[in-house]
C-alpha positions as CSV (number, residue, x, y, z in Angstrom):
1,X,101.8,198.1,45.2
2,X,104.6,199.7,43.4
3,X,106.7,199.6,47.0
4,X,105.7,196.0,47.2
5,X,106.7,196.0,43.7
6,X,110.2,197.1,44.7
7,X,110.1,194.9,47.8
8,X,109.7,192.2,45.9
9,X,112.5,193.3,43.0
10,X,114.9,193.4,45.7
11,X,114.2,190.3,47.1
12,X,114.6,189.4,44.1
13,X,117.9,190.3,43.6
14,X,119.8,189.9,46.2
15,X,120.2,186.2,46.0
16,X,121.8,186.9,42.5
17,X,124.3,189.7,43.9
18,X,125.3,187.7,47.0
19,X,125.9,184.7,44.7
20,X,128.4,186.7,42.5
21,X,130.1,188.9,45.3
22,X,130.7,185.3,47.0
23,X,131.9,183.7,43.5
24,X,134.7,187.3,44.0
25,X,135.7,186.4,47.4
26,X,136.5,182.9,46.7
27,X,137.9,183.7,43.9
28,X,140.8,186.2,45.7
29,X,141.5,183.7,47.7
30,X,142.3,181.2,45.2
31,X,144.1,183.6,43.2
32,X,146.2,184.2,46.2
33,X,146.9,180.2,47.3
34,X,148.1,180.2,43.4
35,X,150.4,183.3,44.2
36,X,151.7,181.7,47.7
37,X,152.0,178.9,45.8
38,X,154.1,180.5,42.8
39,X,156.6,182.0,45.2
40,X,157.2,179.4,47.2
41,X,158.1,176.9,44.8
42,X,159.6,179.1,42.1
43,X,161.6,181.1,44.7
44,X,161.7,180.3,48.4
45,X,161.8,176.7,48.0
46,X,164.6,176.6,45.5
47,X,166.4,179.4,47.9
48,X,165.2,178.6,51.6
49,X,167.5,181.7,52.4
50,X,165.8,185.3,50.5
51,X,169.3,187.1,51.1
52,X,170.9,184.5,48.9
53,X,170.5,185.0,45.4
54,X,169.3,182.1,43.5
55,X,172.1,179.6,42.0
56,X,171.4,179.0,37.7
57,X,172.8,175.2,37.6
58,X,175.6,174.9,34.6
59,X,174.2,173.7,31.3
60,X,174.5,170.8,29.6
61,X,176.0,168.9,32.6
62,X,175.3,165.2,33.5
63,X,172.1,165.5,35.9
64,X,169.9,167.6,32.7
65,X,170.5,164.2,30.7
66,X,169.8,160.9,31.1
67,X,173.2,160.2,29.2
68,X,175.7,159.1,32.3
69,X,178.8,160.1,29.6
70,X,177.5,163.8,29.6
71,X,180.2,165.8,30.3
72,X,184.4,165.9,30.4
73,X,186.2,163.1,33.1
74,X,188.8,165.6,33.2
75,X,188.1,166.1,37.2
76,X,190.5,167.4,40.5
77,X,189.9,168.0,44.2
78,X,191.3,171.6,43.9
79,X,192.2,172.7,47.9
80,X,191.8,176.4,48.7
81,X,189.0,178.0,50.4
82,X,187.5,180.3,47.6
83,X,187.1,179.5,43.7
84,X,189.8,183.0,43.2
85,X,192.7,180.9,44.8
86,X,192.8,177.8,42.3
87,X,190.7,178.9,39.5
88,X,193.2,180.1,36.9
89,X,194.6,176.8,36.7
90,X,191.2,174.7,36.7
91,X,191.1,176.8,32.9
92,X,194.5,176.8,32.1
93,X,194.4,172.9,32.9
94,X,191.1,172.4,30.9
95,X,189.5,171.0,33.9
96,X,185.5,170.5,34.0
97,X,184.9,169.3,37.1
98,X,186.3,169.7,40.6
99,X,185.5,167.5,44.0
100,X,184.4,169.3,47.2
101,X,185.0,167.7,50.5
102,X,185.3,168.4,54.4
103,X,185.3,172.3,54.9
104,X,184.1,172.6,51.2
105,X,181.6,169.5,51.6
106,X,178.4,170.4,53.3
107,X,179.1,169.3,56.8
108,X,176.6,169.3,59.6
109,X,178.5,170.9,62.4
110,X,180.3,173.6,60.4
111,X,177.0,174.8,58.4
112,X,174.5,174.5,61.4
113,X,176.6,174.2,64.5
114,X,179.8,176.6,63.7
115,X,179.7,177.5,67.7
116,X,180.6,173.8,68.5
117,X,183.3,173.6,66.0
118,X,186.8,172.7,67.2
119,X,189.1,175.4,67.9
120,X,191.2,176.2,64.6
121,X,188.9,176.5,62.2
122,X,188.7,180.0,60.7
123,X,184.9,181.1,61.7
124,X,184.6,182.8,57.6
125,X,184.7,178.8,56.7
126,X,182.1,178.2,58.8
127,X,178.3,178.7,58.0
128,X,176.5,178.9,54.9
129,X,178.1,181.8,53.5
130,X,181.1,180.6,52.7
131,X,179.6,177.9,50.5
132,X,177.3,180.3,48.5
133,X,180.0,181.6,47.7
134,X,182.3,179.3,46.6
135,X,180.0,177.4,44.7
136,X,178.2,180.0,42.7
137,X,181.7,181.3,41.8
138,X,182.5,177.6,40.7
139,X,179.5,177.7,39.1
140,X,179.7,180.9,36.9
141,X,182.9,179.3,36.1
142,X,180.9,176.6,34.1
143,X,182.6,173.7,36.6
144,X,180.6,170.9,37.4
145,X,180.5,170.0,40.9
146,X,180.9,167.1,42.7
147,X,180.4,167.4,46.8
148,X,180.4,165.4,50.0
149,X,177.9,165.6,52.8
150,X,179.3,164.8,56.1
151,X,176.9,163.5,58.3
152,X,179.5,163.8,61.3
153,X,177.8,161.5,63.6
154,X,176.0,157.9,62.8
155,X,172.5,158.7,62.4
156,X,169.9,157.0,64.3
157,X,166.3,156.3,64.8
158,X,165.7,158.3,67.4
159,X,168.2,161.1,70.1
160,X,167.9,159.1,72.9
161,X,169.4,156.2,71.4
162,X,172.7,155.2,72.4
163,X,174.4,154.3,69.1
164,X,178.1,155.6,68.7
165,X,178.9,159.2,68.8
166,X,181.8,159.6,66.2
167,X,183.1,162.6,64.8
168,X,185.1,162.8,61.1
169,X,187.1,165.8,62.6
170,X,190.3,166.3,63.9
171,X,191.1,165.2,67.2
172,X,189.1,164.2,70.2
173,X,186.4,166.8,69.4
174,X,182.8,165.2,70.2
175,X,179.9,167.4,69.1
176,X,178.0,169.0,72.5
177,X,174.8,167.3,71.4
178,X,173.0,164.0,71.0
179,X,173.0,162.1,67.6
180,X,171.0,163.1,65.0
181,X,168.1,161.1,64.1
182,X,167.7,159.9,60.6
183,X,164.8,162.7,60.4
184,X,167.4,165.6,61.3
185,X,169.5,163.9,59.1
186,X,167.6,164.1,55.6
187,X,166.4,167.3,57.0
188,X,169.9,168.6,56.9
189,X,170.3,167.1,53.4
190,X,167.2,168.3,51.8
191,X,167.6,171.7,53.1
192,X,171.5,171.8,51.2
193,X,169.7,169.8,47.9
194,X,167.5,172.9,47.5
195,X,170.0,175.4,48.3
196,X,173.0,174.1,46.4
197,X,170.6,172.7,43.1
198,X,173.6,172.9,40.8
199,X,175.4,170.1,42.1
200,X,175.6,167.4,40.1
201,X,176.8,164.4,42.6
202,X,175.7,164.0,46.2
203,X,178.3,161.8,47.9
204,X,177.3,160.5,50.9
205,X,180.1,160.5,53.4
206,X,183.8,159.3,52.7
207,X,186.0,156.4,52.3
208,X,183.4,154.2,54.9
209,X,185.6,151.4,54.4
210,X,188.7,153.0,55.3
211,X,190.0,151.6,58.9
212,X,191.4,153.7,61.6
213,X,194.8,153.2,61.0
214,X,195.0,154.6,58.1
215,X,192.6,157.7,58.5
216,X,191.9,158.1,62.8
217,X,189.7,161.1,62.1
218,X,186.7,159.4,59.4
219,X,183.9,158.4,60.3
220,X,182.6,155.1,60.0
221,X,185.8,153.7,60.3
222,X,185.5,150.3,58.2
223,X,183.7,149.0,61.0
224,X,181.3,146.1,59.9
225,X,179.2,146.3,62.9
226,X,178.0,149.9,61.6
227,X,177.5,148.7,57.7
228,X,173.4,148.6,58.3
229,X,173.5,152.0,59.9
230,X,175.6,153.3,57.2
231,X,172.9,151.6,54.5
232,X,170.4,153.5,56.1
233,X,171.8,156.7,56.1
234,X,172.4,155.9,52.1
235,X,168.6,155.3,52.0
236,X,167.9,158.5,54.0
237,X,170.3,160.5,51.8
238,X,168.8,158.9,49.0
239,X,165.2,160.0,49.3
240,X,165.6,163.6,51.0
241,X,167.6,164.6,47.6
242,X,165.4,163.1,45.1
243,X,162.4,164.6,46.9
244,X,163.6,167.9,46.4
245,X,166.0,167.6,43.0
246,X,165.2,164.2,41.2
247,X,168.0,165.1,38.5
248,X,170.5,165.2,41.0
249,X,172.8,162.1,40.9
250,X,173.5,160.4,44.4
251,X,176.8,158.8,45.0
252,X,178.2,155.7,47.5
253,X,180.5,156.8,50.1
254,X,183.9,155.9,48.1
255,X,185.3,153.1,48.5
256,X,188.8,153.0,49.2
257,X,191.0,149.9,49.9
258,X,188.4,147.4,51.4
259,X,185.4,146.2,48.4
260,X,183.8,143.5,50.6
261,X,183.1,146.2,53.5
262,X,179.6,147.2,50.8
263,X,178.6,144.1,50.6
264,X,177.1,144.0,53.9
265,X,176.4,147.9,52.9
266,X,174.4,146.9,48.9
267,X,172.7,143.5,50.7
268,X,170.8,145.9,53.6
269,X,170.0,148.3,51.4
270,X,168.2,145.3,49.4
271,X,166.5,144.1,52.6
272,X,165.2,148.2,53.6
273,X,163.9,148.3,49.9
274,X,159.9,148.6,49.6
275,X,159.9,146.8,46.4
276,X,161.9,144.6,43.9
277,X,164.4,146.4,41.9
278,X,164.2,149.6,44.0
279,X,167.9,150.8,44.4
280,X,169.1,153.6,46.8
281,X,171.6,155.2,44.8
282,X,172.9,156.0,41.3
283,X,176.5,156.1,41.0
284,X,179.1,153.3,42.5
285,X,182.5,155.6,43.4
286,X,185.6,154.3,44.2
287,X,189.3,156.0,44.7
288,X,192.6,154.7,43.4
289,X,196.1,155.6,44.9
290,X,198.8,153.4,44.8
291,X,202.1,153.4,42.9
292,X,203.1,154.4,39.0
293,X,202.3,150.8,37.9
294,X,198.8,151.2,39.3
295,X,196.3,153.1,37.6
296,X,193.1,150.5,37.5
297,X,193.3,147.6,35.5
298,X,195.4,145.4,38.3
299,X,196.8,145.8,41.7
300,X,200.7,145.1,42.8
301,X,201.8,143.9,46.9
302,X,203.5,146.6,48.4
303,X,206.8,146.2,50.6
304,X,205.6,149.5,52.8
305,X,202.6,147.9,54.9
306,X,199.8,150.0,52.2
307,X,197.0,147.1,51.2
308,X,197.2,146.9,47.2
309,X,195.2,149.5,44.9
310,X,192.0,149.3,44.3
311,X,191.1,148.0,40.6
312,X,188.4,148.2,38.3
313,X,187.6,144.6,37.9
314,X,187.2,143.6,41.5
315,X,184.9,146.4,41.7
316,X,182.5,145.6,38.7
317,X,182.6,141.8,39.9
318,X,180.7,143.6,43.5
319,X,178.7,145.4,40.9
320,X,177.3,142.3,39.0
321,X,176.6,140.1,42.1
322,X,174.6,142.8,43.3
323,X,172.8,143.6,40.0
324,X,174.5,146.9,40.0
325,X,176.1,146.3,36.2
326,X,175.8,149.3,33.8
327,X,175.5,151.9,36.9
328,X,177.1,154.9,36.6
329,X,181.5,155.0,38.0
330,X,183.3,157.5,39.3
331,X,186.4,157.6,40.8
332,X,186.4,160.7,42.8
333,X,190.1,160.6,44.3
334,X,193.5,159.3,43.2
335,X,196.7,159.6,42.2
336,X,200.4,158.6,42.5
337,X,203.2,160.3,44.3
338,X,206.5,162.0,42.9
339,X,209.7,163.3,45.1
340,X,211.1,162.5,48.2
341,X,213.0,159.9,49.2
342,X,212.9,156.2,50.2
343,X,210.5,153.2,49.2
344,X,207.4,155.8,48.5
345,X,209.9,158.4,46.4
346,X,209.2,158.2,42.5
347,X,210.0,160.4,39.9
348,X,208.1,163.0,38.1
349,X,208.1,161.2,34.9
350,X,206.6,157.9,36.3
351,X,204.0,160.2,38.0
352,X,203.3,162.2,35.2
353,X,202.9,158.8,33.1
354,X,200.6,157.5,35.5
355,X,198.5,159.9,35.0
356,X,197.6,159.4,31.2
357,X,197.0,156.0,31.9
358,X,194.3,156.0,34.4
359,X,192.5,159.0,32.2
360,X,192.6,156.3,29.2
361,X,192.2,153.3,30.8
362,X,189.2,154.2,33.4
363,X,187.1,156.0,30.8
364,X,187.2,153.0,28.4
365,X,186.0,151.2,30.7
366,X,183.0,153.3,31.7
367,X,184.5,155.6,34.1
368,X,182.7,159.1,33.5
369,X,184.6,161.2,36.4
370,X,188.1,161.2,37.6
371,X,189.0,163.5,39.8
372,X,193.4,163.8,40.4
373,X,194.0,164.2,44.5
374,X,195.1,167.1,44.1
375,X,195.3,170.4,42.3
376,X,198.2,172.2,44.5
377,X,198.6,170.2,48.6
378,X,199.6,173.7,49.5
379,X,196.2,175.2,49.8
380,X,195.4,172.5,52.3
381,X,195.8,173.1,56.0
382,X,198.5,170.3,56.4
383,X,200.7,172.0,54.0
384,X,203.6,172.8,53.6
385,X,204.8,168.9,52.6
386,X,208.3,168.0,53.0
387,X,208.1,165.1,51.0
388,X,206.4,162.8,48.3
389,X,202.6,164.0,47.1
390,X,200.3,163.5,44.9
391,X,199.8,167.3,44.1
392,X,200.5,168.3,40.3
393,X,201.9,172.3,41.5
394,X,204.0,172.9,44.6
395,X,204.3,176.4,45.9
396,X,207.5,177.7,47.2
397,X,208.2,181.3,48.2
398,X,204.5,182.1,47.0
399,X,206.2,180.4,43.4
400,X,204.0,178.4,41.6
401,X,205.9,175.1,40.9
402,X,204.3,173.1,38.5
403,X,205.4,169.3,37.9
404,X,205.6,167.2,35.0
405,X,202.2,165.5,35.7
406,X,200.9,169.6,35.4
407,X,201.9,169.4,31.7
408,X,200.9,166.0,30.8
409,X,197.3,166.8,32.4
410,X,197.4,170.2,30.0
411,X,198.7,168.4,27.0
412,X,196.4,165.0,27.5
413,X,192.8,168.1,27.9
414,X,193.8,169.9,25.0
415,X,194.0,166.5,22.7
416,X,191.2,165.0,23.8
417,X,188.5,166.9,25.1
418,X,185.2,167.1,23.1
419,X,185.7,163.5,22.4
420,X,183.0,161.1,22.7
421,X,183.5,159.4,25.7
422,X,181.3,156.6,25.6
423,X,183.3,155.2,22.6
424,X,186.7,155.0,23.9
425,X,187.8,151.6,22.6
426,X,190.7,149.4,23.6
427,X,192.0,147.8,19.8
428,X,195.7,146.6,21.5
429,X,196.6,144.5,24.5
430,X,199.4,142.1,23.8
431,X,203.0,142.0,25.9
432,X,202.1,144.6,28.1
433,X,201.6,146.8,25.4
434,X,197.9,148.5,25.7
435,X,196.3,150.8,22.4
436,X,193.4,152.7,22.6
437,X,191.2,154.7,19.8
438,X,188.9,157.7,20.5
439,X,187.1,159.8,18.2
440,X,187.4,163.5,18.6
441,X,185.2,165.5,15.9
442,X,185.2,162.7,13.4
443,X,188.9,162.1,13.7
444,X,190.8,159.3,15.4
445,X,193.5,159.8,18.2
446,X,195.1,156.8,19.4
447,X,196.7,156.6,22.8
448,X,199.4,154.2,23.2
449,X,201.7,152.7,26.6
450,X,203.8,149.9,27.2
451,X,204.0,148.9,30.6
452,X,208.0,148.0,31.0
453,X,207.7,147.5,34.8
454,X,205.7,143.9,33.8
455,X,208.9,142.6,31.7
456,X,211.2,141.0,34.0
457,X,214.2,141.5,31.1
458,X,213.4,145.5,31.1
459,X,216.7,147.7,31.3
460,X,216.3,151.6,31.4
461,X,216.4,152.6,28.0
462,X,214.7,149.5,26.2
463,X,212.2,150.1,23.5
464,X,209.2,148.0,22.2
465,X,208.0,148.0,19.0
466,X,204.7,148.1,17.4
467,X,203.8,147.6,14.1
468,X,200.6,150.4,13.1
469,X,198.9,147.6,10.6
470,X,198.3,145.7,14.2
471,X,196.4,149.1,15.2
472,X,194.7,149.3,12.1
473,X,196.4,152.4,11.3
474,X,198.3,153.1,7.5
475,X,200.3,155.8,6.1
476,X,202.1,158.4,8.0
477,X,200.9,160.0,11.7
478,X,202.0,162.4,14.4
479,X,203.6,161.0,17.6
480,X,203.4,163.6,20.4
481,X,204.9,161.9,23.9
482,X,202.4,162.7,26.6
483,X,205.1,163.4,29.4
484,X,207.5,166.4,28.7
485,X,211.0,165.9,27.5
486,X,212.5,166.9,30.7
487,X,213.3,165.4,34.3
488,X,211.4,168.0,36.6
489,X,208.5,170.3,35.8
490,X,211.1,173.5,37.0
491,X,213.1,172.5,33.8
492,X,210.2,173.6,31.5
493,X,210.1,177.2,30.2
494,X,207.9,177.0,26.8
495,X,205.0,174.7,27.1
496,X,204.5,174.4,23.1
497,X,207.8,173.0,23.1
498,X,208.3,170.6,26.0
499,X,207.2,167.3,24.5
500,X,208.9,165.6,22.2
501,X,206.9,165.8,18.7
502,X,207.9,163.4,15.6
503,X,206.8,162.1,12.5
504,X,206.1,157.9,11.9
505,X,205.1,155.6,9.9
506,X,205.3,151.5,9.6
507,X,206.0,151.0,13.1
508,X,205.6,152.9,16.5
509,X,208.4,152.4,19.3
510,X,207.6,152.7,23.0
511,X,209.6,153.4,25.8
512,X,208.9,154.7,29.6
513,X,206.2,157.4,28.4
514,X,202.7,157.1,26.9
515,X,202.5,158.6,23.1
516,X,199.6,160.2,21.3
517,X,199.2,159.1,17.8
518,X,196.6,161.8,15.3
């Protein structure tokens, strides 16, 4: 009886004991989904590569708000091949935010197919290294980023398609493989999105518009035939980097001389929507070359064969019939030439001019990013230029030669940065003569211009006057002139004194040069 007593406690028993050492086992193994889980999505899937070490995004830039004026404009595409080679002047500029593009974009063929590069390219530019590096070093700099991918070839539905092959490098280079297919493509994308999580703008591609002529080597080539595949790469783009980083802003290939090339491009990307209202991208960019007179608010005819400058109101006008209004602008290259000689020749002083204006006048009208093409043209592969260029330093003789347009850009950061950029208001426009008012820490600074080049009676020398009661403005202020004092940018020895600096009051005379008013 007793050892059928025990029998029967056993029996008993066991149920409970298999019960709790099943409850243990199934309870490891959840544990351990939860740890796979942990480490994949707080380490390998924010950096796909273990050797790399994970990238902290800046603070307090525009993708960790939903405020679109987050941030400084004060933008440049800097050239150079590592952050050590330009970054002294991005601070001694006051720069926030720097553009990356071809070599420095993420580019399909150089990141995952360096062996089927070109000959010429330098094989430590090609792969993924070289853009870990430069862009946590641009990062630990507290620079916001702005970069391009390159999709290199027109996607398409499937590799066995035969769409165009096209290339966006240099020569007659054709990649030793079939096209990608849209799934490769946002493959590609997604797979840079998580590596690269600090970047604040995803542009996708370059200048679509732009036609052959002008730029051989891009890709899409302003060919209208190509506009729905180019939408659908948008909408590939699109969704690969908000699956992976919803804060991450996606940009429109810039447009560049041509407007009514995306309007093909905005009305398919309506039609591959899956619902009203469902748009495929966040920010509308746009660049803006053209002469000193040009810096956004209206175009001038050329006498050298160049179409006319893009401008700001032909471009919100797209916007609104598209019911793009109130989306986010950038303009993510531009500029205006000084030196050389003949028809494209202008001075340093008209550059230098130019480039106050288009700060002032984009942001004010809702502008957030503007990025000057370019830091120094002698980092680039081109270089050196004999010639006119954009470029705000020259080097010669491994000398740093900085321009007039270097000093205005110094002098124009260190007045106005910090203030608040959504509340840059225009209180002057009459006779070519154009006021603005923004508030920097509770204090107004009022930036002023005439534009001479619009009177037909202007002689060198002329002034215009301006009475400060028509600018709302009484009693005495400081009139700083935003362009130095000099002819050439080699003439200035002493920053602190290079700008002509003066007292006024009653009345404000303008001449060739924009003026800061405090």
């Amino acid at each position: 009886m007793n050892r059928r007593g025990q029998v029967e406690i056993i029996q008993e028993t066991n149920p409970e004991s298999s019960s709790i050492y099943t409850k243990l086992f199934f309870g490891l193994i959840v544990l351990f989904i939860i740890a796979v889980g942990i480490w994949y999505f707080g380490f390998y899937h924010n950096n796909p590569n273990p050797l790399v070490t994970p990238i902290t995004p800046v603070k307090n830039i525009t993708n960790s708000s939903s405020s679109k004026f987050l941030g400084s404009p004060f933008g440049t595409l800097p050239g150079g091949d590592s952050y050590n080679q330009f970054g002294a002047m991005l601070d001694d500029l006051g720069i926030k935010t720097v553009r990356y593009g071809g070599i420095q974009g993420v580019t399909y063929w150089a990141l995952e197919k360096p062996e089927n590069m070109p000959p010429g390219y330098p094989p430590e530019l090609l792969g993924w290294d070289h853009l870990d590096k430069l862009y946590r070093d641009t990062n630990n700099a507290g620079i916001e980023m702005s970069v391009i991918i390159n999709s290199d070839e027109v996607p398409s539905e499937n590799s066995n398609e035969s769409s165009p092959t096209l290339t966006s490098f240099k020569g007659d280079f054709t990649p030793h493989a079939t096209n990608l297919t849209f799934q490769q493509y946002g493959d590609f994308v997604k797979k840079a999105v998580i590596r690269y999580p600090q970047v604040t703008y995803w542009e996708i591609d370059n200048e679509p518009d732009i036609l052959p002529k002008y730029e051989p080597n891009f890709l899409w080539k302003g060919d209208l035939t190509l506009t729905d595949d180019y939408a659908h790469t948008v909408k590939t783009a699109y969704q690969a980097i908000k699956s992976v980083n919803p804060k991450a802003k996606v940009a429109l290939g810039a447009v560049c001389t041509n407007v009514d090339y995306f309007e093909p491009v905005l009305e398919e990307l309506a039609n591959l929507s899956d619902r009203p209202g469902e748009k495929f991208f966040d920010v509308f960019n746009f660049h803006l070359y053209g002469d000193y007179r040009e810096y956004g608010q209206k175009s001038y005819n050329k006498n050298n064969g160049m179409p006319p400058a893009m401008n700001l109101p032909r471009i919100k006008e797209l916007l609104a019939k598209y019911n793009y209004s109130g989306i986010e602008i950038i303009m993510t290259e531009g500029g205006t030439v000084s030196g050389g000689n003949g028809p494209d020749g202008q001075t340093e002083s008209q550059q230098a001019g130019n480039l106050v204006k288009r700060y002032i006048y984009l942001t004010s009208q809702g502008v957030t990013r503007h990025y000057w093409y370019d830091l120094n043209e002698n980092l680039r592969p081109e270089a050196p230029l004999d010639g006119p260029t954009n470029a705000l330093v020259l080097m010669s003789e491994g000398t740093a030669n900085k321009k007039l347009a270097y000093y205005a850009y110094k002098l124009m950061t260190q007045k106005l940065e910090g203030s608040d950029w959504s509340n840059v208001k225009e209180i002057y426009n009459k006779d070519s003569v154009y006021a603005y008012k923004l508030t920097k820490n509770g204090k107004s600074i009022y930036v002023l211009w005439w534009d001479y080049f619009d009177d037909a009676s202007y002689i060198s020398g002329n002034m215009k006057t301006v009475q400060m009661s028509d600018l709302g403005i009484s009693g005495s202020v400081k009139l700083t002139e935003g362009v130095p004092k000099y002819s050439t940018g080699s003439e200035v020895s002493d920053f602190s004194s290079a700008f002509n600096i003066k007292t006024i009051s009653g009345s404000v005379s303008l001449g060739e040069n924009p003026v800061y008013l405090e």
